[in-house]
ChimeraX commands (.cxc) that place a marker at each C-alpha (Angstrom):
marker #1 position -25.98,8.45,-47.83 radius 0.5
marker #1 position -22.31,9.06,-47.89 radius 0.5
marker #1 position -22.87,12.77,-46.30 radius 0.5
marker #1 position -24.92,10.81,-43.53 radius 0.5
marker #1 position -22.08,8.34,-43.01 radius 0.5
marker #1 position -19.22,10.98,-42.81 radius 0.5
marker #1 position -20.67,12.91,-40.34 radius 0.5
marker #1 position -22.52,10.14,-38.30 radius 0.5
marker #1 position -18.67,8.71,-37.74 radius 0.5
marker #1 position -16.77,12.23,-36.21 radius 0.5
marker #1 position -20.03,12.70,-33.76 radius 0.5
marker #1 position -19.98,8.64,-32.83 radius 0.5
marker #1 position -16.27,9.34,-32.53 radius 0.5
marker #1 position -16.70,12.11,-30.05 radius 0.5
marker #1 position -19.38,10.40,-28.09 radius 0.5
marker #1 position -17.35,7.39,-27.70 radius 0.5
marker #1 position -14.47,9.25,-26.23 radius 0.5
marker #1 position -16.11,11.64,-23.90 radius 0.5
marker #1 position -17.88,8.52,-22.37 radius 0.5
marker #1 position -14.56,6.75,-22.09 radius 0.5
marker #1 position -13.10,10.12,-20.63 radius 0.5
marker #1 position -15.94,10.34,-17.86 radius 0.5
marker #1 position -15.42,6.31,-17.16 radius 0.5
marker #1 position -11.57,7.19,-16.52 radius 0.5
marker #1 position -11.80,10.33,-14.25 radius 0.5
marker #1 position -14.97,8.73,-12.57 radius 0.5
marker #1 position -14.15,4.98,-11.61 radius 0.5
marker #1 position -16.99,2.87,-9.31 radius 0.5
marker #1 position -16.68,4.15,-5.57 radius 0.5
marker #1 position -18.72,1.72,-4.05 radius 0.5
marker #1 position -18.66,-1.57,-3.68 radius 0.5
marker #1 position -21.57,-3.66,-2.49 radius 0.5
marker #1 position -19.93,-6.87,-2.48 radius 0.5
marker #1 position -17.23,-7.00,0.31 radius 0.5
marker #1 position -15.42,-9.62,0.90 radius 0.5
marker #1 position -15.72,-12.15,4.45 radius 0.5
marker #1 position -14.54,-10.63,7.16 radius 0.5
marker #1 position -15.35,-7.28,6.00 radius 0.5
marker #1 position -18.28,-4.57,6.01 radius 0.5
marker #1 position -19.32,-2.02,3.70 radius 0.5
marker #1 position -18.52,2.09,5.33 radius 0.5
marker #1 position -21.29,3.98,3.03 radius 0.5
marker #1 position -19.76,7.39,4.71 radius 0.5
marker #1 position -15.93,6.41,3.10 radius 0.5
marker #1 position -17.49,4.10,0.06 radius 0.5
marker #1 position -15.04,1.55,1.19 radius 0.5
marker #1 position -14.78,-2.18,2.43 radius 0.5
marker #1 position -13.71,-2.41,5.75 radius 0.5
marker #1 position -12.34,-5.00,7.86 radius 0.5
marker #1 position -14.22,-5.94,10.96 radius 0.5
marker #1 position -12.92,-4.07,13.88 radius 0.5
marker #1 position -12.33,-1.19,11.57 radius 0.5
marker #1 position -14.16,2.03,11.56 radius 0.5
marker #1 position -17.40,3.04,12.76 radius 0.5
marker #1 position -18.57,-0.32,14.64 radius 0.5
marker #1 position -22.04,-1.75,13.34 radius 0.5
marker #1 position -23.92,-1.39,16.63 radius 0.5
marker #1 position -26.21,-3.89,17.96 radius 0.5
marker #1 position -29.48,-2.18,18.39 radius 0.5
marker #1 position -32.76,-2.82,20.25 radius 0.5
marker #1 position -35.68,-4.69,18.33 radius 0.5
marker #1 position -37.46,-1.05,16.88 radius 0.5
marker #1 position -34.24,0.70,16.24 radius 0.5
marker #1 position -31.76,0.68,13.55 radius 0.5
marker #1 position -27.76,1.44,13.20 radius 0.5
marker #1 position -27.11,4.89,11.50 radius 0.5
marker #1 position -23.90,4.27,10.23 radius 0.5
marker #1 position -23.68,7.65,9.12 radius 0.5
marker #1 position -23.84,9.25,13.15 radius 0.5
marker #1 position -22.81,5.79,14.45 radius 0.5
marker #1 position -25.82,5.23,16.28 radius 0.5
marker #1 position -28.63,3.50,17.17 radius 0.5
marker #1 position -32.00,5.54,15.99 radius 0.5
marker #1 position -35.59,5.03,16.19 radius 0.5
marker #1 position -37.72,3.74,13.30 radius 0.5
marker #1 position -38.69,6.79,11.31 radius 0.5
marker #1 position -35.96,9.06,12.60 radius 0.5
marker #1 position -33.30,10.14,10.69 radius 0.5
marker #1 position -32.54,9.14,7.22 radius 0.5
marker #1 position -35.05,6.15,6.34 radius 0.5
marker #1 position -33.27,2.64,4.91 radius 0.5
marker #1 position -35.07,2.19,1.93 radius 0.5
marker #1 position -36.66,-1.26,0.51 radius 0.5
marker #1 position -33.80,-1.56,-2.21 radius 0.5
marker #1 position -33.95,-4.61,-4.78 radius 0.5
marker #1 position -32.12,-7.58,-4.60 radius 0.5
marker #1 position -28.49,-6.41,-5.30 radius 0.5
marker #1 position -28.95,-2.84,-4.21 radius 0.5
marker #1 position -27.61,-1.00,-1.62 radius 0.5
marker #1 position -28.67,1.58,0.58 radius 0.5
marker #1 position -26.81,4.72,0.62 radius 0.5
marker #1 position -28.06,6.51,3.47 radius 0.5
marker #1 position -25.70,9.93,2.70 radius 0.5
marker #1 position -27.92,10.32,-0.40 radius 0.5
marker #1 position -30.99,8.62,0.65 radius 0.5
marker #1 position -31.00,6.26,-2.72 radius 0.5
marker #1 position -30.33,3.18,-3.36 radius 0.5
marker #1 position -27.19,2.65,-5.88 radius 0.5
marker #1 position -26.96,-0.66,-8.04 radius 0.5
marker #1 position -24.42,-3.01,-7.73 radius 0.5
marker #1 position -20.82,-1.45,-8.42 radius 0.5
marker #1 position -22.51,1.37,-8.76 radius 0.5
marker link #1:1,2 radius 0.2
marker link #1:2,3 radius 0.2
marker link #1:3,4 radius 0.2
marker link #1:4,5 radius 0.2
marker link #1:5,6 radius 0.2
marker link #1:6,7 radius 0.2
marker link #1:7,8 radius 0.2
marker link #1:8,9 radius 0.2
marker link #1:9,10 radius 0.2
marker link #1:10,11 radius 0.2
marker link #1:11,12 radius 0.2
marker link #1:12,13 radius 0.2
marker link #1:13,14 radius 0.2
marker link #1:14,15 radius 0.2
marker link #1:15,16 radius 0.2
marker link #1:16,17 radius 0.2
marker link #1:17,18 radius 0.2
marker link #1:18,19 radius 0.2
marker link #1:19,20 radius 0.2
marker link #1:20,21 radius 0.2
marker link #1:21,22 radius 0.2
marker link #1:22,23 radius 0.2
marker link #1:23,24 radius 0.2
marker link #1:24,25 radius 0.2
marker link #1:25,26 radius 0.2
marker link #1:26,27 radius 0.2
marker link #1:27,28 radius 0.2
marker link #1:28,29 radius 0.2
marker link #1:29,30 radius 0.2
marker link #1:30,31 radius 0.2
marker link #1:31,32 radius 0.2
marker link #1:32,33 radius 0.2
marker link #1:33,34 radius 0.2
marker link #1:34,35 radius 0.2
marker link #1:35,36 radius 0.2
marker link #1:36,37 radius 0.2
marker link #1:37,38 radius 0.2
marker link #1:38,39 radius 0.2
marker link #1:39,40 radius 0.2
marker link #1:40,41 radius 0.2
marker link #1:41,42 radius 0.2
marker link #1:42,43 radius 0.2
marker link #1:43,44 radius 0.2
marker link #1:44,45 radius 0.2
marker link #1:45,46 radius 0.2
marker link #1:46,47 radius 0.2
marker link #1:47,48 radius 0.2
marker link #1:48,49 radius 0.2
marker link #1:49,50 radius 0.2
marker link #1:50,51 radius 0.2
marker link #1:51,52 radius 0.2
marker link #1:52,53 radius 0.2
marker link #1:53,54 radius 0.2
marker link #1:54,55 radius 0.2
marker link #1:55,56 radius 0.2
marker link #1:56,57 radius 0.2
marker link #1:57,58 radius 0.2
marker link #1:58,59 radius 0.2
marker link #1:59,60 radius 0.2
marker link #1:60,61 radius 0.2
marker link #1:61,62 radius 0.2
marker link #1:62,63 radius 0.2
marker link #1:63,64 radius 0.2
marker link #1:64,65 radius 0.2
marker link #1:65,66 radius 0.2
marker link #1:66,67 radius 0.2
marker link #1:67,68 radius 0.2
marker link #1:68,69 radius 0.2
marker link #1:69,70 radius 0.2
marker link #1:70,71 radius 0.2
marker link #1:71,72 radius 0.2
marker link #1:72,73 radius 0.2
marker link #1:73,74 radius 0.2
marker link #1:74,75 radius 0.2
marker link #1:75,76 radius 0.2
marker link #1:76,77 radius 0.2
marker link #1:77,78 radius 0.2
marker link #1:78,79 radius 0.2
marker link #1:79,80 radius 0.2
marker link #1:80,81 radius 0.2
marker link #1:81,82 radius 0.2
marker link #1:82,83 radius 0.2
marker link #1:83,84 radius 0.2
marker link #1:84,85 radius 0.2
marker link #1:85,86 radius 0.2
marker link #1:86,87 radius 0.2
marker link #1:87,88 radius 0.2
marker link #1:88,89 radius 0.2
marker link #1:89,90 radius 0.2
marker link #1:90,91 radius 0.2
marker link #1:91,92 radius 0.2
marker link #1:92,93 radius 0.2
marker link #1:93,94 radius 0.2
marker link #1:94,95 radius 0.2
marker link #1:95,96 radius 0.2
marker link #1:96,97 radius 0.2
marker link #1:97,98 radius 0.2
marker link #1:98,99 radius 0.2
marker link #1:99,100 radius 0.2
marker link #1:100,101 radius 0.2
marker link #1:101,102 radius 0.2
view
């Protein structure tokens, strides 16, 4: 049991850092949650402020804003917003949706 013990610490050891390393060099780059007054950029991963940026346009009933082109496209042309869960976003570079933070 001992054997088990002294070699179960060194690899939880390593495991532990190299998680904590990736955390580090990778922090969260999105943000769902902006604050009032601002808007979420998918192409920069950012919170904007209103007036800042690509401008969410105001499209027709049948169309939807493309935030990547800054446009207003058809339904079922282009990249497709997809039915995300409550508290997911939509990233339409990728074509996923990301959790929260995430």
């Amino acid at each position: 049991m001992r054997t088990f013990i002294r070699r179960l610490v060194p690899a939880t050891m390593v495991a532990g850092t190299s998680m904590a390393a990736v955390t580090i060099a990778m922090p969260a780059v999105s943000k769902a949650d902006c604050d009032p007054g601002q808007w979420w950029d998918p192409t920069g991963k950012v919170c904007r402020p209103l007036g800042v940026g690509p401008q969410p346009l105001a499209c027709d009933p049948g169309q939807w804003w493309d935030p990547t082109a800054n446009v207003c496209r058809p339904l079922g042309v282009g990249p497709q917003p997809l039915a995300c869960d409550n508290g997911w976003w939509w990233d339409p570079g990728a074509n996923v949706c990301r959790p929260p933070g995430g």
